[in-house]
Structures are given as C-alpha cells and as structure tokens.
ZAMI-990510 format. One record per residue (C-alpha): x negated, y negated, z negated. Coordinates in steps of 0.02 Angstrom, whole numbers, plus 32768, in hexadecimal, padded with zeros to 4 digits. Layout:
BEGIN
XYZ...
***
This chain:
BEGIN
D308EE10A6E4D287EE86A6B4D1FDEEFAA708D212EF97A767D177EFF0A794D112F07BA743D04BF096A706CFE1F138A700CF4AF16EA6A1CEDDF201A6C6CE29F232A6A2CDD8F1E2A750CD9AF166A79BCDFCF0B2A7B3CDD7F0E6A86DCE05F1A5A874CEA0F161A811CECBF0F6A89BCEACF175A92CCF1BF201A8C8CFB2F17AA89ACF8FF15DA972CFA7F21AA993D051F223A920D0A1F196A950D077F115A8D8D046F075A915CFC9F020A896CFE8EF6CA84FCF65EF69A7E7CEE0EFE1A78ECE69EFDBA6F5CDD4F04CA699CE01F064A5FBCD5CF0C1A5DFCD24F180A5B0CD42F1A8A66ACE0BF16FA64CCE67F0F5A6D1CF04F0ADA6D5CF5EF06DA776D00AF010A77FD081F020A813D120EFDFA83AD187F093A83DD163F138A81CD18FF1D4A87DD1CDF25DA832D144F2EDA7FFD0BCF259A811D070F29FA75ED061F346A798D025F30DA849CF97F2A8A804CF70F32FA762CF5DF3C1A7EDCEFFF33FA861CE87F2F6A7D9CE6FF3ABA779CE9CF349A6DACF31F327A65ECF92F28BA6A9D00BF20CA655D09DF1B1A6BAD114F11DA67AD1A6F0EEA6F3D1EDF058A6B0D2A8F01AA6D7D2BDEF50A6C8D247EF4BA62CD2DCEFB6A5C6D2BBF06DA5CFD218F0E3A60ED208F180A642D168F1E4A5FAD11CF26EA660D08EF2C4A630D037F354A69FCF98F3C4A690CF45F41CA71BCF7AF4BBA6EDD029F491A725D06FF472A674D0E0F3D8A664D153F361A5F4D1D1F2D2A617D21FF256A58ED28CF1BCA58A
***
C-alpha cells in the first residue's frame, strides 16, 4: 500500500504556509524551511485550485504535488498573476 497525500512550496513563511493551506482546505501533516524565504508543507489531500488559492493568497509563484498511492502525481504550478499549469 502506498501514500496518498500531497506537499506545497511557496515563497513564505513555514507559518503563513500553514495559515494559507488552512484557508484552502488543506490540512497540514507536516511543514519545513527550505530556506531563501521558501516552505514546504505536506497534507494528506489536496483540493482542487489549492495552487492557485495559495499563489493569489501568498502573492508568489506556488508548487503543488498530489500524490495517488505512491504511483502517480499531479504537478500544479500557479503565479499570482493568475497564470497556471497542471502535469501528471
């Protein structure tokens, strides 16, 4: 059996992270600062739009990974400005 659950990185604070995955939807599992003002938080699922959520929230480019029983993820990548991306 593998894992299901996602992670997100934006430029903020392990804290503001936290309070913006909060406000979407996400409940957090676990968090790190990866440094240069980047954090990273893991949760176990991952509501659609969360990257664009948190990028318009955090007023900086943000990177989701949904990932189904440790076999496939799905990419998302937002910037404030409203652009986005999503790969398998």
């Amino acid at each position: 059996m593998g894992n299901w659950g996602g992670t997100a990185v934006a430029h903020a604070t392990v804290a503001e992270l936290r309070e913006f995955a909060a406000e979407v939807g996400c409940g957090v599992d676990g968090d790190e600062d990866l440094g240069g003002g980047w954090s990273a938080v893991q949760y176990p699922d991952q509501p659609d739009g969360a990257a664009a959520a948190l990028a318009r929230r955090t007023g900086a480019p943000v990177l989701t990974v949904a990932y189904l029983d440790s076999d496939v993820g799905f990419v998302e990548a937002a910037t404030f400005a409203g652009a986005t991306g999503r790969h398998c």
